[in-house]
N, C-alpha and C positions, 0 to 999 in steps of 0.2 A: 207568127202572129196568131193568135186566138180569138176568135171573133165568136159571138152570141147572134144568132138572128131575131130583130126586132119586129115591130107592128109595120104596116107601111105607112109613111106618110107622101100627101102628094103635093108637089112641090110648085114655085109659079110658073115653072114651064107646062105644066099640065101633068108631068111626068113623074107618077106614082113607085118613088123605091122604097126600100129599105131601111130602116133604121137599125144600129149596129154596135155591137157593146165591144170594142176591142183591148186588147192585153197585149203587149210584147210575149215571148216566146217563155213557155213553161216548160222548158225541156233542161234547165239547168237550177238546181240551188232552190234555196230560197225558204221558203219555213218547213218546219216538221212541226207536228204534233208534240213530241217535249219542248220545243222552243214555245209556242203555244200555248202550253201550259203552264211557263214560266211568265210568259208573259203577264199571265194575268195581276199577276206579285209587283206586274214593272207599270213605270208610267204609261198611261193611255195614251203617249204623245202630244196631250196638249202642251205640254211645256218644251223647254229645251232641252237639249242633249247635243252631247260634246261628236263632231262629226268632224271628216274628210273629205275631198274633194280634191281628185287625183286628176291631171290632167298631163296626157301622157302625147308626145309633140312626133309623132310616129317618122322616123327614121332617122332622127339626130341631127336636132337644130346648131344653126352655125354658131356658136358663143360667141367669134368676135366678129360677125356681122350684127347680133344684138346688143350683148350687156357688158362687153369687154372689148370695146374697139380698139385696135392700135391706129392712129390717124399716124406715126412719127414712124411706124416700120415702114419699109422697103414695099414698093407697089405692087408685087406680086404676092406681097401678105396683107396689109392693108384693106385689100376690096376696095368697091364705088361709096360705101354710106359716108358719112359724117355724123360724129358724135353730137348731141344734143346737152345741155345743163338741165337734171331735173331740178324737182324742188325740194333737193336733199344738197346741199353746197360737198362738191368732190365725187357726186354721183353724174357720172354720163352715160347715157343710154344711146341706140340708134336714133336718129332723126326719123323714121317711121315708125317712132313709138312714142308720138308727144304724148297722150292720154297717159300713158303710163308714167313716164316723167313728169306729170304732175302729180302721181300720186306715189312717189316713191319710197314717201314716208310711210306708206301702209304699207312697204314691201322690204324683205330681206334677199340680197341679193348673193349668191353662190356663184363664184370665179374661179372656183379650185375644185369641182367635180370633180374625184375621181375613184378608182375601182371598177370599170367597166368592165366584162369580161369580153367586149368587143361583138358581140352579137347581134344582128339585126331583129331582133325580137321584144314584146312589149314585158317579157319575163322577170328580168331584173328588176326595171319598173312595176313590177305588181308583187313580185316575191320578196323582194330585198335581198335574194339569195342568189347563187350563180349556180349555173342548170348542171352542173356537175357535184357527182359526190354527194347524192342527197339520200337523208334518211329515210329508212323502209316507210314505203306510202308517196312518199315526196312532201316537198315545202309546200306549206297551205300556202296562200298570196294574203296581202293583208288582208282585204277583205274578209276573208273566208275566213282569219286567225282572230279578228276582232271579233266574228261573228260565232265563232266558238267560244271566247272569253269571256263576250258583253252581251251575246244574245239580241236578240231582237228591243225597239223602242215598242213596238205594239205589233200586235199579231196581222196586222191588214199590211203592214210594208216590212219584206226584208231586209237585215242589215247590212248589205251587201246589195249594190246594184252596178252592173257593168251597161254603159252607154257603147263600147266600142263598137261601129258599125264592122258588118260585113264588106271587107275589102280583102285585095287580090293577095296581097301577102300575110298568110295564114298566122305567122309568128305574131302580125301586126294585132291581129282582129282576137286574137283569145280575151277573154273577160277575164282570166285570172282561175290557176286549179285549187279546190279544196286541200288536197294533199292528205295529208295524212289527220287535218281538222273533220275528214268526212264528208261526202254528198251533200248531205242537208247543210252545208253551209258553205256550199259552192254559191258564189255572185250571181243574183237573179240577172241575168242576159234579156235586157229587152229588145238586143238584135241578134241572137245568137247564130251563128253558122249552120247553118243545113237547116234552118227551122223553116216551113212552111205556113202559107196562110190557112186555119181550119177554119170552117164556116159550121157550127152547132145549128143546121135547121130545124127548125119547130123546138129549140128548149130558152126558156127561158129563166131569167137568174129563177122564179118561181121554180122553175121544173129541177134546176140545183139544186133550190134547197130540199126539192123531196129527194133526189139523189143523194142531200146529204144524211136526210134523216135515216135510208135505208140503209145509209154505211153505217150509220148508229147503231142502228139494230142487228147489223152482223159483227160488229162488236161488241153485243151485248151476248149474242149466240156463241162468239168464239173466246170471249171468258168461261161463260161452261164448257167448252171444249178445250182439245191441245191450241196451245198459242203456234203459228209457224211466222219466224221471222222473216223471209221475206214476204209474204203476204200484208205482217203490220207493215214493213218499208213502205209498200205500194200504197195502202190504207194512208199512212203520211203525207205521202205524193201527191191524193187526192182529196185532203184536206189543204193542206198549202194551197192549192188549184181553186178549190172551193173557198175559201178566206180570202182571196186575191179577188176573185172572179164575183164577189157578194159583194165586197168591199168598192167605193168608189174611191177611198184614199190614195191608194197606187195609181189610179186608173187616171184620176184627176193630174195627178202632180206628171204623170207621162204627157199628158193634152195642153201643149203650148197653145192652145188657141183658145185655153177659158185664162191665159192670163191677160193683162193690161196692153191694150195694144201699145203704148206711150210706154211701157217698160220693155214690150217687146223688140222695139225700134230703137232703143238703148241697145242692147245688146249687139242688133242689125241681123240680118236673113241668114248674113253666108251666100255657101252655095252648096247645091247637092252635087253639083260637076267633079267627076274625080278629076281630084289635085295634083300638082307635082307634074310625074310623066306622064297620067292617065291611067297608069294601071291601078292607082289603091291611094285610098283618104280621100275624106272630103274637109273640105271649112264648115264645119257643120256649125256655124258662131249660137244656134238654138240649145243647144246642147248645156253650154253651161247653165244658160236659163232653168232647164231640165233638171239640171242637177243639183242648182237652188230653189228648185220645186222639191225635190225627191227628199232632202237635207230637213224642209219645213215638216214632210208628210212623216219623216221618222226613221230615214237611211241613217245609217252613221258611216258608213264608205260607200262613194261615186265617185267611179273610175269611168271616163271618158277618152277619146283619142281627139288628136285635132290636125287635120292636115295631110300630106306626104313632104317631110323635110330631106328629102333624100338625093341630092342635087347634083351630080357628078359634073353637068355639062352638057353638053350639045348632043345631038342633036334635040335635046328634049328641054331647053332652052338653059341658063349658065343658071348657077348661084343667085346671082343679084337678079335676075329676071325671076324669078319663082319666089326668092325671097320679096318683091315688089306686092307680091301678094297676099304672102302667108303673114309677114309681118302686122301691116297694118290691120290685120283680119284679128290677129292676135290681141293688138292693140284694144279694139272695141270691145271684145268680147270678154276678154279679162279684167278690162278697166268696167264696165256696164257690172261683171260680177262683182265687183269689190265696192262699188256702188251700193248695188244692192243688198248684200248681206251686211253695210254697213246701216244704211236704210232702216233694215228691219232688226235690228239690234240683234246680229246671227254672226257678226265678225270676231268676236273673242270666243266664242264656244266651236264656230268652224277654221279649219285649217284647210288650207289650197295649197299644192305645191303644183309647180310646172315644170316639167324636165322632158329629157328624152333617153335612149339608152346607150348614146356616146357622142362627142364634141366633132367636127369637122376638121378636114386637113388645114393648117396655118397658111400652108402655100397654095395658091390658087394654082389647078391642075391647064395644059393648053388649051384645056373644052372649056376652060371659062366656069370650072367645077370645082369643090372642096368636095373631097372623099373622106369615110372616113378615119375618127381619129378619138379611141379610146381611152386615149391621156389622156385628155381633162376635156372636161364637160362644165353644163354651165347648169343653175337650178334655181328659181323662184320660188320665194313661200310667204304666205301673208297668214293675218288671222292664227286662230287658235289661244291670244294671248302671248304671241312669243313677240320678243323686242324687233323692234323693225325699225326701218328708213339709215339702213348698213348695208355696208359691202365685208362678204366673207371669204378669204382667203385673195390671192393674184396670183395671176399667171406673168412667165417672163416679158419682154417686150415682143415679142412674136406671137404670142398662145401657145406655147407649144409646149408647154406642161407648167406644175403648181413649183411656185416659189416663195409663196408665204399659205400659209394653216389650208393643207389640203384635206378634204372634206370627202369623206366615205359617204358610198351609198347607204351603208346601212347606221350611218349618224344620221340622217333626213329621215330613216325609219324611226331610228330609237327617238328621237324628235316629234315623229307623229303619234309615238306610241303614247310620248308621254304626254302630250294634249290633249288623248283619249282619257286619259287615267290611267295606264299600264305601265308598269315599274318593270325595265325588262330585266332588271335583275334578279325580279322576283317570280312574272308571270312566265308559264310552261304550258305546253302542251304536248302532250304524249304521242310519240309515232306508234306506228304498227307494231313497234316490239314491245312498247310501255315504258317505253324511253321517255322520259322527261327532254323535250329538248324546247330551250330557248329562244325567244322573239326574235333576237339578234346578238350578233355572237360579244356578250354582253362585257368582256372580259380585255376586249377591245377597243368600243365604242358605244358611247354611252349619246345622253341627248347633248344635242349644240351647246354648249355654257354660254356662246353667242346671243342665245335667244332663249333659253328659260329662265 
């Protein structure tokens, strides 16, 4: 976190602090100087632009304790829920998800995840790629691939922003790598890992902008001179830094508490308690909020995490105990989003997917636990303009893998791409050798025909 030290103000306890310009963490991504420049050509963000919103269910949500119950299999596959009727006629969801069941006409529902490469990690989910066998640089994540292709909406917010907080399993917590799209379009991290709180005493945004104009002037000094490329790197660093840190648009859309209290309580608090076993995720239910702030201010991808779905069993309480929680947490949070970006007329130009990076065991383990289970997964998506209020693909009467129209990870990519505007047949980006290589392996899988 980056903090600005402010004037004092004294408050009605008597007790004269600080006042404080804060910023999530500048140590990853986020603008350069040609992004910057291009920008000027592009919308100044008053209007809309076509955006993502990734919401990644960190350790792999149970499928048929939510959107695929079998109520008619055998009791040690089955689980405790009961199936609910949305208000899509042949769509059942969990009974701790009514919100959502009534809104499951805004939603398209995925029963046949699969392609998992089994990993505990948020990777697949942000790359669309599997961590093995990757081209010199490595896989940008999407993020960082749209923010190479599409560039920034306005120079004050990055096109790329990661929500994922700081939690105990590292794989969980990454915001998604650049790859071989480059640094400057690595996901702005406004909780990045190892970042610290810095406290800027005695500067204020004033005292930046004189810091910015001296960096002007030794770039005007090091045009008559040799140019050295890392030195411009850094000069970008601290322009990104400066544009961010001048700018109140980012600053604004991070500060849940200049929004509507009555939309904040839509949403609901959450909790900051780590989740699950204790060691990693929160229900941070603010979060989506955030990232329908971030979406307004001019992100075109927010990626957030939500939870610890990771439930094996006792002693760290069963499946359906954990799921008592994360579900209904889900419920409000998701349902409050799709409210509101219908609300503010932001649901056909924004796309939401919900996933995780693998499906749960069918058979309930003796710890009263589902492990997991990389066969089939499960995946929610609304918005964007794609057709909804359907179920895509089934699983057998067990869950225990796809038996009608199994659905690739990287078809929920080519799907988001093409809600962006990206043709992946057509859009490339060049690794480290200047290799053209492909959004997703295009030759393959294309977007859902389900929903474009």
């Amino acid at each position: 976190m980056l903090r600005i030290q402010g004037p004092g103000v004294r408050h009605c306890d008597g007790i004269q602090r600080r006042t404080a310009l804060q910023i999530g963490s500048l140590a990853m991504g986020g603008l350069s100087l040609p992004q910057l420049l291009q920008a000027e050509n592009r919308s100044n963000g008053n209007g809309q632009h076509k955006s993502v919103i990734m919401i990644f269910l960190t350790g792999g949500p149970p499928h048929q304790d939510m959107i695929d119950l079998k109520p008619h299999a055998p009791v040690e596959y089955r689980g405790e829920f009961q199936p609910v009727r949305s208000n899509v006629p042949g769509i059942d969801v969990c009974e701790h998800m009514p919100l959502l069941a009534q809104r499951m006409d805004q939603l398209a529902v995925v029963r046949s995840l699969v392609g998992s490469e089994g990993r505990h990690s948020a990777y697949q989910c942000l790359h669309g790629h599997p961590t093995l066998n990757q081209p010199p640089g490595g896989w940008p994540c999407f993020g960082s691939a749209v923010s190479k292709l599409q560039g920034p909406v306005n120079e004050e917010v990055p096109a790329a922003v990661s929500l994922q907080p700081r939690i105990g399993g590292a794989a969980w917590s990454q915001p998604g790598d650049p790859g071989f799209a480059g640094m400057r379009h690595a996901p702005f991290s406004a909780n990045a890992p190892g970042s610290s709180e810095m406290v800027l005493n005695g500067i204020t945004k004033r005292g930046l902008q004189n810091r910015r104009d001296l960096l002007a002037g030794m770039d005007r000094l090091r045009r008559k001179l040799d140019t050295n490329d890392a030195i411009d790197g850094m000069d970008s660093f601290y322009r990104q830094a400066f544009e961010i840190l001048t700018s109140g648009r980012l600053m604004d859309a991070l500060d849940v508490e200049k929004e509507d209290p009555t939309v904040r309580e839509k949403y609901g608090r959450g909790s900051r308690e780590p989740a699950g076993y204790g060691d990693a995720g929160w229900l941070r239910n603010e979060d989506f909020l955030v990232a329908r702030r971030l979406v307004e201010a001019g992100a075109r991808v927010v990626t957030l995490s939500f939870g610890r779905w990771d439930w094996h069993g006792q002693p760290h309480g069963t499946n359906f105990d954990n799921a008592r929680d994360h579900i209904p947490a889900l419920d409000v949070a998701l349902s409050a989003l799709l409210d509101d970006l219908k609300d503010r007329g932001l649901d056909r130009d924004t796309s939401v997917v919900v996933w995780g990076e693998f499906g749960r065991t069918p058979k309930i383990n003796p710890r009263g636990g589902r492990d997991h289970w990389p066969q089939v997964g499960c995946a929610l998506l609304a918005g964007g303009g794609i057709r909804t209020g359907q179920i895509i693909g089934a699983t057998n009467e067990r869950a225990e893998h796809a038996v009608r129209r199994p659905v690739h990870f990287q078809e929920i990519f080519a799907t988001l791409y093409h809600n962006l505007g990206l043709n992946v047949d057509e859009a490339t980006i060049e690794d480290l050798t200047g290799r053209p290589q492909y959004l997703v392996d295009h030759a393959k899988y294309q977007p859902l025909p389900e929903l474009v």
